[in-house]
DRENTORKE-636736 format. One record per residue (C-alpha): x, y, z. Coordinates in Angstrom, 3 decimals. Each point is the difference from the previous one (the first is absolute). Layout:
<r><east>X</east><north>Y</north><up>Z</up></r>
...
END
This chain:
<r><east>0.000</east><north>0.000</north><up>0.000</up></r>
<r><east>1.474</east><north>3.672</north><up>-0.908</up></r>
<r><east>0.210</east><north>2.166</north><up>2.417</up></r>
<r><east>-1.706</east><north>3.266</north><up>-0.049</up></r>
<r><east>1.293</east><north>2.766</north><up>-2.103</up></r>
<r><east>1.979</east><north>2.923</north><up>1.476</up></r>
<r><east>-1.446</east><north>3.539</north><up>-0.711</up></r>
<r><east>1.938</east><north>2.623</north><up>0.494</up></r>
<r><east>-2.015</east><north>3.367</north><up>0.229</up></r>
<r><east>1.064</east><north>3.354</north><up>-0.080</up></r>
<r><east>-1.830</east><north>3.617</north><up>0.238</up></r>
<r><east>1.292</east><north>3.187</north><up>0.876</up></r>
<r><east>-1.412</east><north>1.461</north><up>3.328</up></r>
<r><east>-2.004</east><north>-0.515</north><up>3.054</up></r>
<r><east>-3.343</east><north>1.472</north><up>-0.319</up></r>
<r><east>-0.202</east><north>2.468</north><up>3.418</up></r>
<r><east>-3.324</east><north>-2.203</north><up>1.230</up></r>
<r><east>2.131</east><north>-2.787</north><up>0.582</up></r>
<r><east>2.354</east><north>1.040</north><up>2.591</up></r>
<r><east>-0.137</east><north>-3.211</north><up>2.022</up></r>
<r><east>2.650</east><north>-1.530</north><up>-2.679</up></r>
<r><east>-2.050</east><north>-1.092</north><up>-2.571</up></r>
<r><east>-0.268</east><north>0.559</north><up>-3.833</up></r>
<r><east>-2.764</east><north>1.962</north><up>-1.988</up></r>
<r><east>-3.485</east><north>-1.495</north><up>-0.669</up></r>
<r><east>0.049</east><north>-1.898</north><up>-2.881</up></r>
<r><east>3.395</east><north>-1.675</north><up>0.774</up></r>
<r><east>-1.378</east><north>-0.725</north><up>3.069</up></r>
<r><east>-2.871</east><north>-1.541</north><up>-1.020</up></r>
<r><east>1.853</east><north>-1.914</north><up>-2.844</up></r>
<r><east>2.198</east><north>-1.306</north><up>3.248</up></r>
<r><east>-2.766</east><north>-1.498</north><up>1.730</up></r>
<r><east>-1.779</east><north>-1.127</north><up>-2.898</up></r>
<r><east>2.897</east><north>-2.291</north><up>-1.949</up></r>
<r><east>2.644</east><north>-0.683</north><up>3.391</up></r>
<r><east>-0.955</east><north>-3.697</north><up>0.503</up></r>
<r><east>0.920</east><north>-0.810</north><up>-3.552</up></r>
<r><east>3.266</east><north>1.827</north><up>-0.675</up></r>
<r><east>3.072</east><north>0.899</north><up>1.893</up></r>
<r><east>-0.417</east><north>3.743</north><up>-0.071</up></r>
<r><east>3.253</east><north>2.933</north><up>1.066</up></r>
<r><east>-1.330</east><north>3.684</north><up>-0.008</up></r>
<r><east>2.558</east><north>2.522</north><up>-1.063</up></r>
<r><east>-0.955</east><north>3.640</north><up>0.966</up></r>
<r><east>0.931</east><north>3.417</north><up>0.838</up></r>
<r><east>0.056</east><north>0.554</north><up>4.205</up></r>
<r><east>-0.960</east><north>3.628</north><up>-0.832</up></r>
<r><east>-3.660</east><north>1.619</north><up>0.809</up></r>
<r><east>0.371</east><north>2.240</north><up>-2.994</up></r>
<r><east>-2.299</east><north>2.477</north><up>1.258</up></r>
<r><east>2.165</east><north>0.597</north><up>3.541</up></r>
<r><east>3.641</east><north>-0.847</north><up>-1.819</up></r>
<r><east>0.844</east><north>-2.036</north><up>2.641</up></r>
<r><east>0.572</east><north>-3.676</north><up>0.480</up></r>
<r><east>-3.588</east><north>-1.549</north><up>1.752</up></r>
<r><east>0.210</east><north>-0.606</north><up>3.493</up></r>
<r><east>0.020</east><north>-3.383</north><up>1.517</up></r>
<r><east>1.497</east><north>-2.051</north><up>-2.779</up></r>
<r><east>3.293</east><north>-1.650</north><up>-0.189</up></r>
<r><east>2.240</east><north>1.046</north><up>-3.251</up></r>
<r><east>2.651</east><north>-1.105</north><up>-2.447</up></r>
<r><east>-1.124</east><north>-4.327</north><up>0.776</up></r>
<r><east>-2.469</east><north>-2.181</north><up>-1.171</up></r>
<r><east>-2.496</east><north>-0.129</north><up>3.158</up></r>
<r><east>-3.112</east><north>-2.063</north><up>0.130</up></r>
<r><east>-3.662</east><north>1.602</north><up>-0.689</up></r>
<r><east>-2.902</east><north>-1.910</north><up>1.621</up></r>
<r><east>1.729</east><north>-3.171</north><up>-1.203</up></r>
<r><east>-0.784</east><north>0.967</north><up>-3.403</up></r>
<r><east>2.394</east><north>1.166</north><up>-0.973</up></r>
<r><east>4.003</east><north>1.324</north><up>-0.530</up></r>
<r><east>-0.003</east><north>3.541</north><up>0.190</up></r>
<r><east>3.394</east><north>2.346</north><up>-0.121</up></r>
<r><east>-1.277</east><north>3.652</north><up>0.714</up></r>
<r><east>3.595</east><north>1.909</north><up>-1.693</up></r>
<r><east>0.681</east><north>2.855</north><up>1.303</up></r>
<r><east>2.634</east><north>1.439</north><up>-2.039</up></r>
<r><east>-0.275</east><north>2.487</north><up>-2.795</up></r>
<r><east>2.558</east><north>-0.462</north><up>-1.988</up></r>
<r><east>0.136</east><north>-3.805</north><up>-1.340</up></r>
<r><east>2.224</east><north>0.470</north><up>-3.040</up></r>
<r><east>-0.375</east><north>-0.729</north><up>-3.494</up></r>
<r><east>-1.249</east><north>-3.561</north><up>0.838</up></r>
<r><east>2.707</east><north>-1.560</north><up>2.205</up></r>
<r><east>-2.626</east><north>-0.425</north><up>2.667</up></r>
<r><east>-2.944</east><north>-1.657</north><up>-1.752</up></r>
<r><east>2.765</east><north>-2.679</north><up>-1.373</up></r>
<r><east>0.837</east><north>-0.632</north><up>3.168</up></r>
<r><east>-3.580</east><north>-0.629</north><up>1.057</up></r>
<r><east>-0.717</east><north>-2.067</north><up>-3.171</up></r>
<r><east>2.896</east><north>-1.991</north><up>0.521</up></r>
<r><east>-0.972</east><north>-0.699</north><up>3.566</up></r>
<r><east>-3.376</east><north>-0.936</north><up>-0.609</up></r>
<r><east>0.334</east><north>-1.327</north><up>-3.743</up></r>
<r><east>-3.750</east><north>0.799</north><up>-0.339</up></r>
<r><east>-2.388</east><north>-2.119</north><up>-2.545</up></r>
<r><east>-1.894</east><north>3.678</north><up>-0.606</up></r>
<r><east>1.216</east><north>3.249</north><up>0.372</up></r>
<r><east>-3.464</east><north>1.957</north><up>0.769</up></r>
<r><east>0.852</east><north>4.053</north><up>-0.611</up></r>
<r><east>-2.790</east><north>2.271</north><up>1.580</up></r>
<r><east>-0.293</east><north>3.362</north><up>-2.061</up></r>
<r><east>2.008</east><north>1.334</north><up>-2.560</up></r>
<r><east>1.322</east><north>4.091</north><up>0.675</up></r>
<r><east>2.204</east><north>-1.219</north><up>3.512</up></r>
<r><east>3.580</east><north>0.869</north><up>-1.139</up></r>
<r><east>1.378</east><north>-2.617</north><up>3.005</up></r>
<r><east>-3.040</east><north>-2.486</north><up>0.315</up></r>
<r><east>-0.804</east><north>-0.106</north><up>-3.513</up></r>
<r><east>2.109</east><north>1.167</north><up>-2.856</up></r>
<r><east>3.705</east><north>-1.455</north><up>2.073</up></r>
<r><east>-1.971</east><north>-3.674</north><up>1.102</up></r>
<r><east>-1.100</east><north>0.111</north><up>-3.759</up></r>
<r><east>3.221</east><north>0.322</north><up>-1.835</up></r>
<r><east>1.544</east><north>-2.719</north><up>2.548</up></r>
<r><east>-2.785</east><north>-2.243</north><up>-0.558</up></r>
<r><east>0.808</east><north>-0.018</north><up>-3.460</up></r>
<r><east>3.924</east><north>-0.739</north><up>0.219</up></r>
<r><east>-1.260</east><north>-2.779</north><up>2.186</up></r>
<r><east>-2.406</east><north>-1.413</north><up>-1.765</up></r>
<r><east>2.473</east><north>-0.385</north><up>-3.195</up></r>
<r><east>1.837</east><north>-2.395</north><up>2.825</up></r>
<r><east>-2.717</east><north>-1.832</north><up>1.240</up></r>
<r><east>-2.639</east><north>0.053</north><up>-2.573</up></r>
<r><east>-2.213</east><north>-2.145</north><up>2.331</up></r>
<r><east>-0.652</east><north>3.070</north><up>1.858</up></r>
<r><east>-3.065</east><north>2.174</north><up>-1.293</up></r>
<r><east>-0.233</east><north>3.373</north><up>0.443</up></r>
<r><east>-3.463</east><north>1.926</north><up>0.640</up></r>
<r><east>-1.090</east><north>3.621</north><up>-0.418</up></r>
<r><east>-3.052</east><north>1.471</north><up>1.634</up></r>
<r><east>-0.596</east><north>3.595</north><up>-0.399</up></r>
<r><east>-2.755</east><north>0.466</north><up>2.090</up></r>
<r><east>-1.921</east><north>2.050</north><up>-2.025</up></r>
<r><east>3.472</east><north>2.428</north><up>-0.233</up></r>
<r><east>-0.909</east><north>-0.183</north><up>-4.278</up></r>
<r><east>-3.666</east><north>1.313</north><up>-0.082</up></r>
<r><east>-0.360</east><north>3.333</north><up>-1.528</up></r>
<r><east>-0.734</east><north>1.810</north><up>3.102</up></r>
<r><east>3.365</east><north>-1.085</north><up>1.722</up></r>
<r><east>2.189</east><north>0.766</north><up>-2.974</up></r>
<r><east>-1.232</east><north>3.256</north><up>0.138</up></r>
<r><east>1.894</east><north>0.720</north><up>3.140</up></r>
<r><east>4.002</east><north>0.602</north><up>-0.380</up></r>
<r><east>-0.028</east><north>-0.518</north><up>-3.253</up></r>
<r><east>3.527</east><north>0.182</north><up>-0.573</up></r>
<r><east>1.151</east><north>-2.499</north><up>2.772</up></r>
<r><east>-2.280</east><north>-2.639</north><up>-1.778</up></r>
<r><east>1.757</east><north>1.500</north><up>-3.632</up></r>
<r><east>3.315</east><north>-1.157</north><up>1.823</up></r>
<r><east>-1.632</east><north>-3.420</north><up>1.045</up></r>
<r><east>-0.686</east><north>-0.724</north><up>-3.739</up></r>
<r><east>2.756</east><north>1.033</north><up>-1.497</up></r>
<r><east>2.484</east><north>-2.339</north><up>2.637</up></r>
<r><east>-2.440</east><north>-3.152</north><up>-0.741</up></r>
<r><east>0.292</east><north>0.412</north><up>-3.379</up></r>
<r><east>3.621</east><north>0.363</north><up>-0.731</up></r>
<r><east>0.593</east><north>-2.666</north><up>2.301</up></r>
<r><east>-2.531</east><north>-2.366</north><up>-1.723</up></r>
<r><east>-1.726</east><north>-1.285</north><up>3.115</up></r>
<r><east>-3.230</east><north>-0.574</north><up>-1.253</up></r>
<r><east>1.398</east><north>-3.341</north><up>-1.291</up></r>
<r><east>0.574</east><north>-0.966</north><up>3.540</up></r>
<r><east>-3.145</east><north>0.937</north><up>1.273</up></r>
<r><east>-3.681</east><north>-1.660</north><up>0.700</up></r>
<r><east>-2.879</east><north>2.592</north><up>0.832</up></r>
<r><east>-1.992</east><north>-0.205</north><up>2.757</up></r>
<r><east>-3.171</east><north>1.681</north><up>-0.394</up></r>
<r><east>-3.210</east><north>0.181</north><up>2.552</up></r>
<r><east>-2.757</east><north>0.593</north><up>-2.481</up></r>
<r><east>-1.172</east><north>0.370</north><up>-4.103</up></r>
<r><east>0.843</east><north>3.624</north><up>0.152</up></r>
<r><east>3.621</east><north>-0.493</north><up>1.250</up></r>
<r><east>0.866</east><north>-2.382</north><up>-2.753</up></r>
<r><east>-0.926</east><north>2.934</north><up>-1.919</up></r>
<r><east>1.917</east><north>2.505</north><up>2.003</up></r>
<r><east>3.437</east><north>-2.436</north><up>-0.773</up></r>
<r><east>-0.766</east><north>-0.506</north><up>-3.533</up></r>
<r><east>-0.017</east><north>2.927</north><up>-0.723</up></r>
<r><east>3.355</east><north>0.973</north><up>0.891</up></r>
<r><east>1.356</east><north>-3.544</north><up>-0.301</up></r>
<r><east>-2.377</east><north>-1.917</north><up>-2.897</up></r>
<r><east>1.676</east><north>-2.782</north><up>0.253</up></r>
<r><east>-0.106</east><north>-0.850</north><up>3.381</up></r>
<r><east>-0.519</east><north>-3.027</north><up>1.700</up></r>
<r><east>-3.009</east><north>0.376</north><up>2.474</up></r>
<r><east>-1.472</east><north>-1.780</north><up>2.179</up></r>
<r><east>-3.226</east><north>1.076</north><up>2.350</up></r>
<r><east>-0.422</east><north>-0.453</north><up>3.377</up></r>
<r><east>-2.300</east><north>2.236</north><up>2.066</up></r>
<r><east>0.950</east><north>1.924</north><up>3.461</up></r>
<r><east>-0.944</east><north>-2.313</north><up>3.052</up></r>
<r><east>-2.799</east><north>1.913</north><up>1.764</up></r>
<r><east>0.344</east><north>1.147</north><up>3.683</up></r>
<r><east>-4.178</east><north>-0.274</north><up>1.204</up></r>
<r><east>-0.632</east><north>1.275</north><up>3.267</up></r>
<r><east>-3.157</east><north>-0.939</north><up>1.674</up></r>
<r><east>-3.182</east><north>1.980</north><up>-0.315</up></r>
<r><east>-0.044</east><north>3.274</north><up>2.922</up></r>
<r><east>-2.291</east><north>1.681</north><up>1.365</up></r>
<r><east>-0.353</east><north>3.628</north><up>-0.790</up></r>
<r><east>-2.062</east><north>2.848</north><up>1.240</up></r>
<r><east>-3.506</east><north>0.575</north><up>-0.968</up></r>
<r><east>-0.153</east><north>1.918</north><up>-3.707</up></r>
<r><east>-1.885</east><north>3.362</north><up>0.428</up></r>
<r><east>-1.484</east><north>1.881</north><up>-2.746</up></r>
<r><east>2.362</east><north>3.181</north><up>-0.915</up></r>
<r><east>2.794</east><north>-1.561</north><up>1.597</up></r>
<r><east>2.592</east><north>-1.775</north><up>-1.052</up></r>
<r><east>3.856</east><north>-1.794</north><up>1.640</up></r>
<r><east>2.619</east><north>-0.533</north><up>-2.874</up></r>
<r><east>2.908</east><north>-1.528</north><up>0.821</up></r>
<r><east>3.438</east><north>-0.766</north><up>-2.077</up></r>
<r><east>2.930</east><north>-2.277</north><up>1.140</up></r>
<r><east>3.007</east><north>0.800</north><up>-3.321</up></r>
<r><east>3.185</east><north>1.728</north><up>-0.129</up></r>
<r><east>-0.035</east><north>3.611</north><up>-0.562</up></r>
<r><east>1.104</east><north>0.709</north><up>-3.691</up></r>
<r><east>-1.672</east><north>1.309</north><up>-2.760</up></r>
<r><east>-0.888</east><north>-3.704</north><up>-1.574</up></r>
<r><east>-2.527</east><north>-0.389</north><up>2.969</up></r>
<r><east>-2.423</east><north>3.326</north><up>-0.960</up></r>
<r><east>-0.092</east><north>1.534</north><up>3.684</up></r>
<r><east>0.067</east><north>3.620</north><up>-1.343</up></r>
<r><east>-3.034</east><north>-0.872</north><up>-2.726</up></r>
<r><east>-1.917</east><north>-0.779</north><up>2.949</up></r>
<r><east>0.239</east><north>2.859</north><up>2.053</up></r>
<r><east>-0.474</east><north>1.873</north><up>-3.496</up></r>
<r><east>-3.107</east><north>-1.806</north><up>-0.224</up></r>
<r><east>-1.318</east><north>0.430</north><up>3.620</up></r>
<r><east>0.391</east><north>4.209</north><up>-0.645</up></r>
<r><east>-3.460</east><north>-0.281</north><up>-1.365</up></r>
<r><east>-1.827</east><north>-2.990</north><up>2.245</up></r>
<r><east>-2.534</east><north>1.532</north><up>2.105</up></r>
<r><east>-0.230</east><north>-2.570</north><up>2.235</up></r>
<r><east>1.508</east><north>-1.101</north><up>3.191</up></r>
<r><east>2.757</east><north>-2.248</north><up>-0.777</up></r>
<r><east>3.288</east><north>-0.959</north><up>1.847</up></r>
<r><east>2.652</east><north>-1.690</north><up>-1.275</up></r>
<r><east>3.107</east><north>-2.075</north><up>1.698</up></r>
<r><east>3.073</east><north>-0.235</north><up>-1.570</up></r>
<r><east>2.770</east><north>-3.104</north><up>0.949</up></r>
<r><east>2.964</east><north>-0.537</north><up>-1.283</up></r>
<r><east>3.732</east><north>1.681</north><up>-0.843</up></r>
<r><east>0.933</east><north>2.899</north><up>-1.675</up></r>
<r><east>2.226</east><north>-0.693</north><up>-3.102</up></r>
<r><east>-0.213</east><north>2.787</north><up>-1.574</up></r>
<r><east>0.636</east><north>3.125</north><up>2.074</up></r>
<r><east>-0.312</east><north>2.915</north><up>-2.286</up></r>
<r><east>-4.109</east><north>-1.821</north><up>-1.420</up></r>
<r><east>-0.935</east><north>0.051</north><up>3.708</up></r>
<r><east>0.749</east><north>3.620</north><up>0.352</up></r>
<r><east>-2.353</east><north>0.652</north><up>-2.766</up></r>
<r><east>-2.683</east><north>-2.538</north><up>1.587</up></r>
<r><east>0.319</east><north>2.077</north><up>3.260</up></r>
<r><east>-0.434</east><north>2.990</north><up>-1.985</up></r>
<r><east>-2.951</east><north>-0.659</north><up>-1.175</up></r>
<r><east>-1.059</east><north>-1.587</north><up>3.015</up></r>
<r><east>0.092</east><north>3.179</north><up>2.244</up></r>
<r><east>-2.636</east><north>1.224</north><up>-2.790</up></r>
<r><east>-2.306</east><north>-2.506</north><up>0.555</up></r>
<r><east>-3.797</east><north>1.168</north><up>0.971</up></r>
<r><east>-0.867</east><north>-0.545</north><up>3.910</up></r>
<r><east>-2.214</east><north>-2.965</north><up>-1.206</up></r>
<r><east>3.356</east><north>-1.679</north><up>-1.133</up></r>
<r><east>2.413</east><north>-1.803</north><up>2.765</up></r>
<r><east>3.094</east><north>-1.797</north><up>-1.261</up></r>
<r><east>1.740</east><north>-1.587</north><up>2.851</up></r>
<r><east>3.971</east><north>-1.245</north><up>-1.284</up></r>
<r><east>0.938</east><north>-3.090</north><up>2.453</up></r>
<r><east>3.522</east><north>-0.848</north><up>-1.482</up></r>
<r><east>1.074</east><north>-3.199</north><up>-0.350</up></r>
<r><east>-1.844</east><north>-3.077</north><up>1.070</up></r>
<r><east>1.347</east><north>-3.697</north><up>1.128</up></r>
<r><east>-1.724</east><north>-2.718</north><up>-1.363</up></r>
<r><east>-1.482</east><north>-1.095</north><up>3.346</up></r>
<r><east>-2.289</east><north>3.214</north><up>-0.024</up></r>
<r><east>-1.585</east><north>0.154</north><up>-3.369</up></r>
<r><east>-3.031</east><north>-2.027</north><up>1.456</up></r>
<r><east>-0.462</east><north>2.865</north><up>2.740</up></r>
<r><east>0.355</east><north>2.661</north><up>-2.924</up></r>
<r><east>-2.698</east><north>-1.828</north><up>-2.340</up></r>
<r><east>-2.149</east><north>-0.225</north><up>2.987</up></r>
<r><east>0.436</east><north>4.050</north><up>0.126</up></r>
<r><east>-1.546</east><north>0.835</north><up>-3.705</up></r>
<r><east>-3.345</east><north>-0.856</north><up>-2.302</up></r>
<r><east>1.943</east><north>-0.032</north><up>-3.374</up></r>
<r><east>3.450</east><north>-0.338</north><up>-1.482</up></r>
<r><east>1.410</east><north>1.900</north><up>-2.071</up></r>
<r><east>3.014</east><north>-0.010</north><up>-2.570</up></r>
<r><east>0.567</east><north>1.474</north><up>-3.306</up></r>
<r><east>2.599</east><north>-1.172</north><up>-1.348</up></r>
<r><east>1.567</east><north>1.053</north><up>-3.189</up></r>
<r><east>1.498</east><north>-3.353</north><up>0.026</up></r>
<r><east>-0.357</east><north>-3.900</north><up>2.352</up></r>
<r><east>1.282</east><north>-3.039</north><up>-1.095</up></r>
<r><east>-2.400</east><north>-1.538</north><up>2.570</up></r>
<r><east>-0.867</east><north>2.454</north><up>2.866</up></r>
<r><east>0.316</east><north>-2.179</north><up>3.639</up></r>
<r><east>-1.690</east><north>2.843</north><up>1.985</up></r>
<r><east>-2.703</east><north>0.184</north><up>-2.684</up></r>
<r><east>-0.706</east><north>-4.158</north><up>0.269</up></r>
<r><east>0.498</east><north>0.004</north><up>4.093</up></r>
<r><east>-2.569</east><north>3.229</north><up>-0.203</up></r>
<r><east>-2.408</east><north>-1.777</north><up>-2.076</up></r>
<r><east>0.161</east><north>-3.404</north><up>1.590</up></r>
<r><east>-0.900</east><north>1.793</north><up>3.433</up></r>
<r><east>-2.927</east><north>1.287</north><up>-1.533</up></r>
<r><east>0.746</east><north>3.412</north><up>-0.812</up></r>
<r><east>-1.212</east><north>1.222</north><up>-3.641</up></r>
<r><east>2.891</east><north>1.263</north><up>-2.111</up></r>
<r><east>0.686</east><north>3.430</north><up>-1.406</up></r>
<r><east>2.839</east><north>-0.279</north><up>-3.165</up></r>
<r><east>1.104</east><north>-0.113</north><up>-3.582</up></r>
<r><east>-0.295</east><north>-1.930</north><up>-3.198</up></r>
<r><east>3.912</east><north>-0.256</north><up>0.556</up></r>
<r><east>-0.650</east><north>-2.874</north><up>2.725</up></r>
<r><east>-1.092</east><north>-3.245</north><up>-0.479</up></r>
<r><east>-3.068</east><north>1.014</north><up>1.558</up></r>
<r><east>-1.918</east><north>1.173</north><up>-2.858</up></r>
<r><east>-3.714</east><north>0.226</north><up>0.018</up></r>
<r><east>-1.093</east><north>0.423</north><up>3.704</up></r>
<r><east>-2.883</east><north>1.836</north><up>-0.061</up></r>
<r><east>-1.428</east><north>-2.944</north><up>-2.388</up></r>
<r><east>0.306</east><north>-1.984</north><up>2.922</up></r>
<r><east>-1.189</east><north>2.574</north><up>2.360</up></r>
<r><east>3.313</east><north>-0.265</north><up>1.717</up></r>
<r><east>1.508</east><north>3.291</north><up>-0.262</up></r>
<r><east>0.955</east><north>1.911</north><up>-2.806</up></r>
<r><east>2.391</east><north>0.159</north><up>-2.640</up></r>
<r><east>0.733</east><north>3.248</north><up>-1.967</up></r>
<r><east>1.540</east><north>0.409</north><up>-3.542</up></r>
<r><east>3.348</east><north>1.479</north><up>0.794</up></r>
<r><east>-0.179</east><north>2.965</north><up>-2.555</up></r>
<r><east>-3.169</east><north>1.309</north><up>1.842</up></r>
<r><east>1.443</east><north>-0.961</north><up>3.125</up></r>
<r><east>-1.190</east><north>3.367</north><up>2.143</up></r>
<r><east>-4.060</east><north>-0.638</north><up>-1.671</up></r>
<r><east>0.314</east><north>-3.598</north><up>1.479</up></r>
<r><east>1.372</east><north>0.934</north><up>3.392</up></r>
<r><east>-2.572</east><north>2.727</north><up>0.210</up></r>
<r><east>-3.257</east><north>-2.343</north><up>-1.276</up></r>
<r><east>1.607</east><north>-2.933</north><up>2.209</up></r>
<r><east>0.796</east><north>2.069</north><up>3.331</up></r>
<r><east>-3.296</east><north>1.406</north><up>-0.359</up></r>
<r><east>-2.179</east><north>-3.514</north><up>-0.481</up></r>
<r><east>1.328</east><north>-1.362</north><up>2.952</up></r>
<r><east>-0.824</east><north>2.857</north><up>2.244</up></r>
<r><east>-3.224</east><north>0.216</north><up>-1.056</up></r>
<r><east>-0.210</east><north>-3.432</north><up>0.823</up></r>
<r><east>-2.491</east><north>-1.200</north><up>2.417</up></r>
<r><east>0.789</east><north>-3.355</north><up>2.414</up></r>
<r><east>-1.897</east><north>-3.101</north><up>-1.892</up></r>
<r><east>1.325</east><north>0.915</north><up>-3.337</up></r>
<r><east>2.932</east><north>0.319</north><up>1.546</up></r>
<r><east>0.745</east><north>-2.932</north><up>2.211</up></r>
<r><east>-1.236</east><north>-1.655</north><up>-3.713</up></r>
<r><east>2.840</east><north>2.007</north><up>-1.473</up></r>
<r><east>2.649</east><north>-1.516</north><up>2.586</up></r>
<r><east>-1.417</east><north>-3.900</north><up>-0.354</up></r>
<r><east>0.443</east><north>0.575</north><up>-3.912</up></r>
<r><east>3.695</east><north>0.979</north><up>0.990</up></r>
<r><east>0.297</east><north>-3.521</north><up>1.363</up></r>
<r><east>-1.148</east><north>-1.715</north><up>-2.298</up></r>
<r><east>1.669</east><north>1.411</north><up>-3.321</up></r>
<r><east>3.543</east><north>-0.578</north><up>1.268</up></r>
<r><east>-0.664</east><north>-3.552</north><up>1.349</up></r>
<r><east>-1.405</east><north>-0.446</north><up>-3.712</up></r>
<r><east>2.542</east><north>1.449</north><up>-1.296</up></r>
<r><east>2.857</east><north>-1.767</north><up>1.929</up></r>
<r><east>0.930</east><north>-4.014</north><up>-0.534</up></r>
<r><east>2.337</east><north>-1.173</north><up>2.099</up></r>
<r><east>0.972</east><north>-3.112</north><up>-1.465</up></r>
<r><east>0.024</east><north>1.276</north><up>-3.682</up></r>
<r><east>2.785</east><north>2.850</north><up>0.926</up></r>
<r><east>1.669</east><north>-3.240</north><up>1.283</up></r>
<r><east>-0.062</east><north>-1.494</north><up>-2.520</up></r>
<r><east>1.318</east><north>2.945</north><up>-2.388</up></r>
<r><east>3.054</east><north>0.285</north><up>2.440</up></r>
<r><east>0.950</east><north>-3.907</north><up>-0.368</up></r>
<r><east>-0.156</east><north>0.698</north><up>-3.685</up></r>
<r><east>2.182</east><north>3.425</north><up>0.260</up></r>
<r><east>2.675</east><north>-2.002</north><up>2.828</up></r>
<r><east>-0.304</east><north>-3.275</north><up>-2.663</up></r>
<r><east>4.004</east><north>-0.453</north><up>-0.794</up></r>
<r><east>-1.033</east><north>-2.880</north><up>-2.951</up></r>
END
């Protein structure tokens, strides 16, 4: 009998939620999903990129155990060469898959690439996969476009496309790859949900309404089109914000415009959150809500809906269609501001029965629209070294 394949997966930061010394969302759930069938080592940065520090609480520079799932070495050095260090790590491990989260990451992405590919022409057994994570869609290119022109340019005059096997989580990402890379080799496999129960929440009253939106701060995630949008809602609506600031100079501007607001308006800006509280802040609000310009899959959105709270976003998630399902609402992202506005103002005129129906509709479109074993299933094919 073979024994199981060894994975080797690397991604670029921590995200600031998981403080506690573990990785982002969707490797995490990935992690817990696939562990019992393949030897998996975690390769990361040690940094909370929003504080520029190394997270507290974790050990560094080792491979340490996480949960008994896994090999994790949280690195907390900046400078890791040309590739003398992901060699090292290759030839320690000799992994069966190289798994490379992202694309832009100068150390965690670009550096593991171009090693991965002067080992692979050694041990050609090894297979080496790229997810972008969404990092191609129209809406992320648009952001620092010439960093991405650089990204390009290197793969392409160092050929290492011909090394490479696609990972993509849905129909529109295939699309997204081919059309920088059309002859790719792709393979789907969906995001592994995170469903929380369903919460209580406090009893919907006509006029009112309590938003609430767990994201980074950066202009990708739309914060500033709401408060745009709630400049003109008469009625009485608070809205909690969670989660880090990454871009500095976009939540000046969102404060800005903040201070402006009408009295009828409260925005209350909580900072970051740990994963352990995101129950007690879903318990706090009626409705979620998230614009983005761009989400490969949206966790927050999926944990929001699963708990029963209906869905404010865009056609640029894959949660298209909502109000069809009477499970929030999902605006065309050119007339992003006349969606907010006829959204934001549905819900507060909301009365309870339609909306407790609003919040049991929530439940059940993302248990539809999540199957376990199938995304299993995909991954087995993606991991498949035949």
């Amino acid at each position: 009998m073979n024994s199981p394949s060894k994975i080797l997966i690397i991604y670029d930061h921590f995200s600031p939620a998981w403080k506690a010394g573990g990785p982002i969302r969707s490797i995490e759930q990935l992690i817990q999903q696939i562990s019992s069938d393949y030897h998996l080592y975690v390769l990361c940065s040690a940094y909370d990129y929003a504080e520029n520090k190394v997270i507290d609480n974790i050990t560094t520079d080792k491979w340490v155990d996480w949960q008994g799932k896994a090999k994790v070495y949280y690195n907390s050095k900046h400078n890791l060469g040309i590739g003398g260090f992901f060699t090292r790590i290759y030839n320690e491990i000799n992994p069966d898959i190289i798994f490379i989260n992202g694309l832009y990451s100068l150390s965690y992405n670009i550096k593991p690439l171009i090693a991965a590919c002067a080992f692979i022409k050694k041990h050609k057994q090894t297979k080496l996969i790229l997810s972008p994570r969404g990092m191609l869609h129209p809406g992320a290119l648009s952001q620092k476009r010439y960093k991405k022109k650089i990204f390009f340019l290197v793969f392409k005059l160092l050929r290492i496309q011909k090394y490479i096997s696609w990972h993509a989580t849905d129909d529109k990402e295939v699309h997204f790859i081919r059309s920088k890379f059309r002859d790719a080799r792709i393979t789907i496999a969906g995001n592994f949900p995170k469903l929380s129960k369903p919460l209580p929440t406090q009893v919907k009253e006509r006029g009112k309404l309590i938003m609430g939106t767990i994201a980074l701060i950066s202009p990708m995630k739309n914060h500033l089109e709401i408060i745009k949008t709630l400049h003109s809602i008469k009625q009485q609506i608070t809205w909690h914000i969670y989660g880090p600031v990454k871009d500095q100079a976009y939540w000046d501007l969102c404060n800005k415009a903040i201070n402006d607001l009408p009295s009828n308006i409260q925005v209350v800006y909580h900072g970051s959150i740990p994963p352990d509280k995101v129950t007690l802040a879903l318990e706090q609000i009626q409705v979620f809500i998230l614009p983005s310009k761009s989400e490969n899959f949206g966790h927050s959105i999926c944990e929001a809906l699963s708990a029963g709270r209906p869905v404010i976003t865009t056609d640029t998630t894959p949660y298209s269609n909502l109000q069809h399902f009477k499970a929030g609402y999902t605006s065309n992202l050119p007339k992003l501001n006349e969606g907010l506005s006829k959204a934001i103002q549905y819900f507060a005129d909301m009365e309870a029965v339609e909306f407790d129906s609003h919040k049991e509709n929530a439940i059940n479109y993302i248990h539809k629209k999540m199957d376990l074993q199938k995304i299993i299933s995909h991954y087995q094919n993606l991991f498949s070294i035949a």
